[in-house]
C-alpha positions in Angstrom: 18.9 21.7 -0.9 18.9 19.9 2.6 15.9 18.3 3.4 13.9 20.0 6.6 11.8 19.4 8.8 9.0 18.9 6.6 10.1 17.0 5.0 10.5 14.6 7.5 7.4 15.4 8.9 5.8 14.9 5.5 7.7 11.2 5.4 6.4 10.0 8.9 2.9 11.2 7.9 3.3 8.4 4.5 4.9 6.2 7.1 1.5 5.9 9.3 -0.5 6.2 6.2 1.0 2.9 4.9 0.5 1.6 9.0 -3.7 2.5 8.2 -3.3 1.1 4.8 -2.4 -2.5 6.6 -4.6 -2.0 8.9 -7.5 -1.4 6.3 -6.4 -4.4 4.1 -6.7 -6.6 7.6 -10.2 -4.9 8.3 -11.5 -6.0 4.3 -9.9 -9.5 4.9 -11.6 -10.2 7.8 -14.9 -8.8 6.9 -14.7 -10.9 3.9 -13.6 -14.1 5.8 -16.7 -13.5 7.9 -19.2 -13.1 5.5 -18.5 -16.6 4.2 -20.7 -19.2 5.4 -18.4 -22.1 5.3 -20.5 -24.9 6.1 -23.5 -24.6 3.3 -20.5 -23.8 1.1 -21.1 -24.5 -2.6 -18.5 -23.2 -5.2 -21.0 -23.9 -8.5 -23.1 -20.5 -7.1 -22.8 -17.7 -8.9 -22.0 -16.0 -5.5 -19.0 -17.4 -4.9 -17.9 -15.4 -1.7 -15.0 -18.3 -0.7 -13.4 -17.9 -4.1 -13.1 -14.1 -3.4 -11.9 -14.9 0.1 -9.2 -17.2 -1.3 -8.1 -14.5 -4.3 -8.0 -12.1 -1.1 -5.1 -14.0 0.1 -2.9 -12.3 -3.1 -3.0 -9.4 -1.0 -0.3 -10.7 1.8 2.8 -9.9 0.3 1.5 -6.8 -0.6 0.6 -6.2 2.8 4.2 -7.1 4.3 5.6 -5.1 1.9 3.6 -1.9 2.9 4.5 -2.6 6.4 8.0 -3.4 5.9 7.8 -0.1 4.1 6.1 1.9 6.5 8.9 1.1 9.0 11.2 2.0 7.1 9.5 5.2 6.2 9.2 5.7 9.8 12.8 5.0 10.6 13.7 7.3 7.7 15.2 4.2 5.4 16.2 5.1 1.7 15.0 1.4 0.5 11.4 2.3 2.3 10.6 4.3 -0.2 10.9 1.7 -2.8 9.5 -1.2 -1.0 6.2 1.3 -0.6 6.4 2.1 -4.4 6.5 -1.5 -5.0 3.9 -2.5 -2.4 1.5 0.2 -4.1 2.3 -1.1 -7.8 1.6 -4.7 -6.4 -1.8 -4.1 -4.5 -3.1 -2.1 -7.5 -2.3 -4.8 -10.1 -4.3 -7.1 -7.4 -7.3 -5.5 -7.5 -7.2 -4.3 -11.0 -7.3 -8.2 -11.4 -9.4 -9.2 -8.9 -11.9 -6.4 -10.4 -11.8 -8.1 -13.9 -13.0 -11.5 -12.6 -15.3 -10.5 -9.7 -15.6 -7.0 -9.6 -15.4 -6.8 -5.5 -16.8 -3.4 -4.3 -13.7 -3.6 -2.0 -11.0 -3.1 -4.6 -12.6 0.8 -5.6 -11.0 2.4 -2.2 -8.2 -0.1 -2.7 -7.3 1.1 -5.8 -8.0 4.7 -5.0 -6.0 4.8 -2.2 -2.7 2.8 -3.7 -2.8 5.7 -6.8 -2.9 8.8 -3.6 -0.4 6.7 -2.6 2.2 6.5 -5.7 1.6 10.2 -6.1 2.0 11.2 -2.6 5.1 9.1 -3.1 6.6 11.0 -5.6 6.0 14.3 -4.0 9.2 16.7 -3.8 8.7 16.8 -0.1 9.6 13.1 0.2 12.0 12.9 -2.9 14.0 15.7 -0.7 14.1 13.6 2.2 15.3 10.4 0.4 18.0 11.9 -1.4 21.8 11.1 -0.7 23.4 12.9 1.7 26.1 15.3 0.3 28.5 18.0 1.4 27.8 21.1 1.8 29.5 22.6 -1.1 27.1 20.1 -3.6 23.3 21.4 -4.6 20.7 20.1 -5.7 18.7 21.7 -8.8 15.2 19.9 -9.8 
């Protein structure tokens, strides 16, 4: 089976998905970064907001990976696929950890959207459009 066009349709559409996904993880940052007040800043409250801010941070590589990914999803890239599965795997492990020690109301969409993500991901549409090019007297059964 030769992949169509909706399947590359279907691939650009994950492509600007993982674009708002970086986008969104730049929004939360910054919104927590704000809400901080650094200069009555003590770290023995329970409401430690800097600590957060500074766990946060884990979420960089998994940011450059989504974008990296998303370009390559864009630009039709066999290895974006796995940089986004890996991006995904990496920002849901974040904020399944970050929810065991501070339980952020940020990390529910986070998570939610990373598992759309891996299953979106492993859609046939995309699968199809990531496969190895063949000739035209192979198939493909699956």
């Amino acid at each position: 089976m030769e992949p169509d066009r909706t399947s590359y349709r279907t691939v650009r559409v994950i492509g600007v998905l993982l674009i708002l996904e970086v986008i969104g993880l730049l929004a939360i940052g910054v919104f927590e970064f704000s809400q901080v007040h650094w200069r009555g800043l003590d770290l023995q409250s329970p409401q430690h907001q800097a600590v957060e801010v500074g766990v946060f941070a884990l979420f960089i590589p998994s940011g450059v990976l989504t974008l990296l990914a998303a370009l390559g999803f864009l630009l039709l890239r066999r290895r974006g696929w796995l940089l986004a599965a890996i991006a995904q795997g990496l920002s849901l492990a974040v904020s399944l950890w970050l929810y065991t020690l501070f339980q952020p109301g940020y990390v529910y969409p986070i998570m939610a959207y990373c598992i759309l993500m891996i299953l979106y991901l492993n859609s046939r549409d995309v699968r199809v459009a990531f496969l190895p090019r063949r000739g035209s007297g192979a198939s493909y059964e699956g």
